[in-house]
N, C-alpha and C positions, 0 to 999 in steps of 0.2 A: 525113335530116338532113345537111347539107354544111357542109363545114369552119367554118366563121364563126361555123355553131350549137353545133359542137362546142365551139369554145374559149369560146364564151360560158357556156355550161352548164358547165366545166367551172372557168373563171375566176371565174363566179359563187359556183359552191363558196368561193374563196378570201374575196372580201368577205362571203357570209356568215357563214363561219366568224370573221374579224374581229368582224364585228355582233355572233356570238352572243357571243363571248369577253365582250366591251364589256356585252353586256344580262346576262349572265350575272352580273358585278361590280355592276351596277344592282340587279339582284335580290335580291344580296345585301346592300348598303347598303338597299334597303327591308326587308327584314326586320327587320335591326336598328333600323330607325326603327319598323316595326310594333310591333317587343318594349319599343320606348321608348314608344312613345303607350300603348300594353295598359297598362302600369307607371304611368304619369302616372294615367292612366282608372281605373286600379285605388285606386290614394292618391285622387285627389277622390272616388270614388262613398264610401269609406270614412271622407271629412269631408261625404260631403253637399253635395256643392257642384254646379254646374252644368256638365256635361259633352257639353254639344250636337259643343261646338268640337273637342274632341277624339275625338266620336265620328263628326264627318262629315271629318277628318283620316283618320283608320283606314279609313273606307269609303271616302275615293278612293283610296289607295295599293294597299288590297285591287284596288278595279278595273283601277287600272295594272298591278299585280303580275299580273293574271290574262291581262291582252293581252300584256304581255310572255311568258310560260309560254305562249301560243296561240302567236305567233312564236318562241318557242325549238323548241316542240315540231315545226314546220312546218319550220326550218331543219335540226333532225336528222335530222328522214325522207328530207329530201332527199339528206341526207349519204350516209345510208343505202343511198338507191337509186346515189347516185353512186359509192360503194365499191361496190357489187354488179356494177356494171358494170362495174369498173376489175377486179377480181377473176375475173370471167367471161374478162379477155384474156390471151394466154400471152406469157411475156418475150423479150425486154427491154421490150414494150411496155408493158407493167401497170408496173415500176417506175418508167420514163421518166414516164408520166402521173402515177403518183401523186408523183413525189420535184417535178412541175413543179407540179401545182395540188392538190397536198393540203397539203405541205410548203413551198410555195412558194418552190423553191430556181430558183437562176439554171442556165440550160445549160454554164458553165464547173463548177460546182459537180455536178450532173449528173454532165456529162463525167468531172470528177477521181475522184468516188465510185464511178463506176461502170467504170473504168478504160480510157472511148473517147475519140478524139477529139473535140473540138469541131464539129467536122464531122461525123462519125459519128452526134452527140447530136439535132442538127439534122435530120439524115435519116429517122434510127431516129421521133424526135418527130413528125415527118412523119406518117410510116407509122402510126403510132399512132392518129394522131388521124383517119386515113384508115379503120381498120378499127373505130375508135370509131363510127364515123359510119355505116358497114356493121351493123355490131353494134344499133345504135339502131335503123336502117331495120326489121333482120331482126327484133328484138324488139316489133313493134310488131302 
């Protein structure tokens, strides 16, 4: 794996975790819509009325709900495998990577919390993503 892919994979982490946040809130507004249509479907069947409309309501949201849970649950494995790797490196590389694409903090930020230069931050990130990429190859 060389550096390009590393930051890709590891930058990916950050929009998908964006994504899942976003689908995560999605998920939850359907629910609440679910438990409204259930409620609606419940009052008509109990006048007898006709309830097609509201039953093919519940069964799309059911299958959007279900693709979305396919992509959250595909976004947190990844995550998964991407902390395992970040965990497996010894410091200051493993915090450098995680405070830059887990947390998505800027290198002066970095830098401040971790008490190096800005210069230093840049290096050290270097090197990181160097033996990230080592680490990938050798795990494969």
């Amino acid at each position: 794996m060389d550096i390009t892919q590393v930051k890709d994979e590891l930058s990916g982490y950050i929009y998908d975790s964006q994504y899942y946040n976003d689908k995560h809130n999605d998920i939850i507004k359907m629910n609440k819509q679910l438990m409204e249509l259930s409620y609606k479907l419940q009052q008509l069947t109990n006048f007898n009325k006709d309830t097609a409309t509201i039953e093919a309501s519940i069964g799309e949201l059911i299958r959007e709900h279900l693709k979305e849970e396919k992509f959250l649950l595909a976004a947190l494995e990844k995550k998964h495998i991407l902390e395992r790797k970040l965990n497996e490196m010894k410091q200051p590389y493993r915090t450098i990577l995680y405070f830059r694409y887990i947390h998505n903090m800027s290198f002066k930020e970095i830098a401040n919390k971790m008490n190096y230069s800005d210069k230093r931050i840049y290096q050290l990130h270097r090197e990181a993503l160097e033996l990230y990429s080592e680490n990938a190859d050798n795990s494969k």
